[in-house]
C-alpha positions in Angstrom: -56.7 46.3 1.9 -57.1 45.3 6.1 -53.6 45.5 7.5 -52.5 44.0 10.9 -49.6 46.1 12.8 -47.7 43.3 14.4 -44.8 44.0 17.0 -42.7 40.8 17.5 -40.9 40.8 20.8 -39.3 37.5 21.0 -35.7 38.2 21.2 -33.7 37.3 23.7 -30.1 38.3 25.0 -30.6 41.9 24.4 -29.2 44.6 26.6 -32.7 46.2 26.9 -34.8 43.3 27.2 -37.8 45.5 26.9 -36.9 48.5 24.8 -40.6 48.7 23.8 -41.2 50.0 27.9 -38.6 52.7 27.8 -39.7 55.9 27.6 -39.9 58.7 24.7 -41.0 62.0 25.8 -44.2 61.1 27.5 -44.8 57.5 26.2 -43.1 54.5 26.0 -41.7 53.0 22.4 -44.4 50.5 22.1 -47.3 53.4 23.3 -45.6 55.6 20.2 -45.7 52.6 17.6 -49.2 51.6 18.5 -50.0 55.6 18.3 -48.4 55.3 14.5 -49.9 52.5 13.3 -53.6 52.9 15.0 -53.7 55.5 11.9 -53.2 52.5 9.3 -53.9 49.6 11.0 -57.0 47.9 11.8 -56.1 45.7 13.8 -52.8 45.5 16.0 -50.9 42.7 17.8 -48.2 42.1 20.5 -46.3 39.0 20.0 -44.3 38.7 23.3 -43.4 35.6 26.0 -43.2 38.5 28.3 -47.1 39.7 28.6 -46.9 40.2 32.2 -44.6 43.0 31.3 -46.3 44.9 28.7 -49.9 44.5 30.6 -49.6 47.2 33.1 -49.3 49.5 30.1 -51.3 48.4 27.4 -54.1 46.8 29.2 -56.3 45.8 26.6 -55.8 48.5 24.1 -54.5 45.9 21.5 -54.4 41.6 21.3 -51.3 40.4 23.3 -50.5 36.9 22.0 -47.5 34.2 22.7 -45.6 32.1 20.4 -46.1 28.6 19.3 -42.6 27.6 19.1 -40.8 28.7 22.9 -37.1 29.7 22.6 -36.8 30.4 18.8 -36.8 34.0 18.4 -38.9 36.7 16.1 -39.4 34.0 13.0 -41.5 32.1 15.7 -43.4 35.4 16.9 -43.9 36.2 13.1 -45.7 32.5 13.0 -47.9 33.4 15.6 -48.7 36.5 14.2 -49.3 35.4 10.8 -51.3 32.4 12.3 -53.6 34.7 14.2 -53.7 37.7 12.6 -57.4 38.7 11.2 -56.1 40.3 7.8 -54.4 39.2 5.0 -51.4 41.7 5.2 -49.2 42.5 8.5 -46.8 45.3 9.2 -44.2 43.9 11.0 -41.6 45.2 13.1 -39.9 44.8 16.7 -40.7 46.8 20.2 -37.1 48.7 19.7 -38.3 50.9 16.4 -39.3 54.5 18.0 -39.6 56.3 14.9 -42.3 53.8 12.5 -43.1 55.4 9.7 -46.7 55.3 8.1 -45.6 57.2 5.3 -43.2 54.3 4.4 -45.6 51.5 5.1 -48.6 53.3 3.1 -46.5 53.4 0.2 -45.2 50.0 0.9 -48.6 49.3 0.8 -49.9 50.4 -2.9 -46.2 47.8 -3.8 -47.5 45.2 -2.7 -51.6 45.8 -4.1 -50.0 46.3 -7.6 -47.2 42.9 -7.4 -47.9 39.6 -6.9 -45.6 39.4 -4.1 -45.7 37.6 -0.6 -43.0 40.5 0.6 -42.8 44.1 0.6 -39.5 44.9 2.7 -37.9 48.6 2.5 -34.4 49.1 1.6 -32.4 52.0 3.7 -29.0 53.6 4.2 -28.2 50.2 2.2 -30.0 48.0 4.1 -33.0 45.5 3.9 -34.9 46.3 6.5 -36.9 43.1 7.5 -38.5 44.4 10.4 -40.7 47.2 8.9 -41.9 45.7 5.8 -45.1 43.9 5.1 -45.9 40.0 4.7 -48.8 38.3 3.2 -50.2 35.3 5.3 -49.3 33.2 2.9 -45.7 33.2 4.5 -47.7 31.2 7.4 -46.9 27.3 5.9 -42.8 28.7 5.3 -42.3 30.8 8.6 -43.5 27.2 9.7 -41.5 24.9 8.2 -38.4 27.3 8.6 -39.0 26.7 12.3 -39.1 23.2 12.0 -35.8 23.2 10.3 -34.1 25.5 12.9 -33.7 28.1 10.3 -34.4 30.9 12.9 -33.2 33.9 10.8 -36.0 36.0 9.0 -33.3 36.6 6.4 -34.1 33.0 5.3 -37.3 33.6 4.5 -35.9 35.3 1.5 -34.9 32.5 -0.1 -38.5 30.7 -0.2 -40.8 33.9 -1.1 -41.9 36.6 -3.4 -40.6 39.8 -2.2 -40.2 43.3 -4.1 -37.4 45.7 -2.2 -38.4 49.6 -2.0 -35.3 52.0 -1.6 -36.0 54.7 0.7 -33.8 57.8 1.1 -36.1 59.0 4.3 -34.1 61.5 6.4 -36.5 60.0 9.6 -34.5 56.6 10.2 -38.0 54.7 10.2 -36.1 51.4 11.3 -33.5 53.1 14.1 -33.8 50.6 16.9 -32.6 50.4 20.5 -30.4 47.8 21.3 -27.8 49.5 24.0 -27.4 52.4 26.2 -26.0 54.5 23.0 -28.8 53.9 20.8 -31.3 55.1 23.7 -29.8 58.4 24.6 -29.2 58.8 20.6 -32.9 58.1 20.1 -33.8 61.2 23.0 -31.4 63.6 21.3 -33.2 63.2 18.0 -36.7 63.7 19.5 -34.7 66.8 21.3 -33.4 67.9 17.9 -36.5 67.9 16.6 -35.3 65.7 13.8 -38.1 62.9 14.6 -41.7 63.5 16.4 
């Protein structure tokens, strides 16, 4: 099974408007995802209404792409991504995730080959983690409508799909992301600590 890493950067009115540029050691977030999922992924796309910023970076390492629908956050990236997308399953997350896990999304992976689900989505420290699971393209013709409807959250999704929830206990916190100051300088000390590489 072809899978298509997509990273979904469509928020807006975050502290770190581009988290995916900040830096990690010696590469940015988004050079450390693409890293990760280059092992699983055949394909991998950037969904972003900011490709100006990404492109001294990233050149044309992967496929930068922009949304259809302007001004209506990640369910409108996820549309794009699940519009263009060459394979049948995408791995989804945001440019804010540091510490992806291909461990977890392999495994999510042999979920979803064995249920007839549109929706694998991992489970941790108690939480659904939306961003880090994997979507069929059949999601396309909802993520669409949902739009329509100005039903922006992902969570809504939920309601109109086949999904199967995986409960991780992973010490690595696979779906940390960087939304402030705090979470940044907490995302270096765990590199630091050797707790994450």
């Amino acid at each position: 099974m072809n899978v298509t890493g997509v990273i979904i950067d469509c928020e807006s009115k975050k502290e770190f408007d581009t988290a995916g540029l900040l830096k990690i050691g010696e590469e940015t977030v988004i050079e450390r995802q693409i890293n990760e999922m280059k092992k699983v992924c055949q394909e991998i796309i950037l969904v972003t209404n900011k490709p100006h910023a990404y492109l001294p970076v990233l050149g044309s390492s992967i496929r930068i792409i922009t949304d259809y629908f302007k001004g209506t956050g990640t369910l409108s990236g996820m549309h794009a991504a699940l519009a263009l997308a060459k394979n049948e399953t995408l791995w989804v997350v945001t440019p804010d995730m540091p510490f992806l896990s291909v461990k977890v999304m392999t495994n999510m992976l042999k979920e979803m080959k064995q249920s007839n689900v549109q929706l694998v989505v991992p489970e941790w420290n108690g939480h659904l983690q939306l961003f880090h699971g994997l979507y069929d393209r059949s999601c396309l013709k909802i993520t669409e409508e949902l739009v329509e409807q100005e039903q922006l959250g992902i969570i809504n999704l939920l309601e109109r799909i086949k999904f199967k929830i995986v409960r991780y206990d992973e010490l690595i916190p696979f779906s940390f992301r960087i939304l402030n100051k705090e979470d940044y300088q907490k995302a270096l000390q765990l590199i630091i600590e050797n707790q994450v590489s």
